[in-house]
Legacy VTK file of the C-alpha trace (Angstrom):
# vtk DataFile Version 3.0
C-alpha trace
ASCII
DATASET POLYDATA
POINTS 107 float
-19.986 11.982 2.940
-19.514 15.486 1.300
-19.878 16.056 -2.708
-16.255 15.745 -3.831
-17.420 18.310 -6.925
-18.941 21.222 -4.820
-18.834 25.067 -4.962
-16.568 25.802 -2.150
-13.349 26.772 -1.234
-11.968 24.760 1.056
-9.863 21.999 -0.464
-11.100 18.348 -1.056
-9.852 15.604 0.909
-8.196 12.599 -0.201
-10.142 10.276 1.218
-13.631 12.225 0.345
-12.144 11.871 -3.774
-11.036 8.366 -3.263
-14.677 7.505 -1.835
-15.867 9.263 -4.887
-13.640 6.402 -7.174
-14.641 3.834 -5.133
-18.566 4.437 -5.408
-18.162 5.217 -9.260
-16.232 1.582 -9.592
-18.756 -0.351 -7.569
-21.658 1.384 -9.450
-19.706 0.478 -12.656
-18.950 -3.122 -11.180
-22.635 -3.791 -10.301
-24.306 -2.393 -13.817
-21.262 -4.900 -15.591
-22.640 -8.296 -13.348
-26.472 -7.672 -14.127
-26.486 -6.645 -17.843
-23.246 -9.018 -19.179
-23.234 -12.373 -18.421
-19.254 -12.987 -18.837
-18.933 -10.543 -16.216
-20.880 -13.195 -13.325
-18.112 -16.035 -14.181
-14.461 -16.344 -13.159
-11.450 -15.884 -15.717
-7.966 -17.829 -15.565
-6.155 -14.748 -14.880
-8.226 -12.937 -12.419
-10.793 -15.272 -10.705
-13.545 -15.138 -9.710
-15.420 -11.293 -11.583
-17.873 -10.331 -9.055
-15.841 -9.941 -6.631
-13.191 -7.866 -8.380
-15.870 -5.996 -9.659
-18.187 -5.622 -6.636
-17.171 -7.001 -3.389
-13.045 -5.317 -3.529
-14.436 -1.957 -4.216
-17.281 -1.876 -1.676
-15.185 -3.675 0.817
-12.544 -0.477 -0.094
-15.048 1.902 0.779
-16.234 0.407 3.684
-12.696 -0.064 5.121
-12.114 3.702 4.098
-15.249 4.849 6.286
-14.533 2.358 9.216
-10.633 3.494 9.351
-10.562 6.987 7.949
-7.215 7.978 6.231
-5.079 10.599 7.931
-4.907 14.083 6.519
-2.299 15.060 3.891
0.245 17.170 5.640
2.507 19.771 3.474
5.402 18.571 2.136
7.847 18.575 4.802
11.600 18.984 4.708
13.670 15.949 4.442
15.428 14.921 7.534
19.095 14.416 7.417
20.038 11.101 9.031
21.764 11.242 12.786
25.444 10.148 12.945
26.362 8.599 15.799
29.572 10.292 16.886
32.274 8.959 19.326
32.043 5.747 18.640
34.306 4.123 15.593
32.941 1.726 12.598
33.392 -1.440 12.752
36.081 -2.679 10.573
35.560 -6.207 8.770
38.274 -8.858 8.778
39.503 -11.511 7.032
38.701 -14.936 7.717
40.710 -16.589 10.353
41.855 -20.291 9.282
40.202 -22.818 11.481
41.659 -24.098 14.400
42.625 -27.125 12.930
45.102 -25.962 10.288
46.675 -23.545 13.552
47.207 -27.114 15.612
48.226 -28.828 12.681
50.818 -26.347 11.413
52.159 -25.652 15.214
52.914 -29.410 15.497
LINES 1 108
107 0 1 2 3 4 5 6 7 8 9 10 11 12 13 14 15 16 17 18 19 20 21 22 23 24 25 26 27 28 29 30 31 32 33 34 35 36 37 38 39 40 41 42 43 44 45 46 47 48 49 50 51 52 53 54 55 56 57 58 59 60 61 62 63 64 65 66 67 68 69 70 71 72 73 74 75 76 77 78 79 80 81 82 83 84 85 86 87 88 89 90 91 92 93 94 95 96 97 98 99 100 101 102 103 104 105 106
């Protein structure tokens, strides 16, 4: 992987700055387990700690190497939605009464 902070003109990738946050956060996550105990249990609300703290963001960054995001493209016009033409809406009727009610009035 490439320095996200370097000296050089070309622009940084998305993917190369979200590695970045993802190595910071599992560096963070793994300092947090060994030097504060609370941090190795579970809590009602989020579970089990370690692996919110260690094991989503290195499974994040692994995933993100393995299957490598797709470039950012410019921000491209919006795309007007195709009408069919030639052929009419459908128009929504009432209900018809069941066929019961038809024999029974007829008779």
């Amino acid at each position: 992987m490439t320095d996200p902070i370097r000296d050089s003109d070309e622009p940084i990738s998305a993917a190369d700055l979200l590695e970045a946050v993802l190595r910071h956060a599992s560096a963070v996550g793994a300092v947090l387990v060994l030097l504060w105990p609370a941090a190795r249990g579970a809590s009602e609300t989020f579970g089990w700690l370690p692996l919110w703290l260690l094991a989503m963001p290195l499974s994040a960054c692994w995933a993100l190497r393995r299957f490598r995001a797709p470039p950012v493209r410019e921000a491209a016009p919006l795309r007007r939605e195709r009408r069919r033409r030639g052929r009419a809406q459908a128009v929504r009727r009432g209900a018809a009464p069941p066929l019961r009610r038809q024999r029974q009035a007829a008779a």
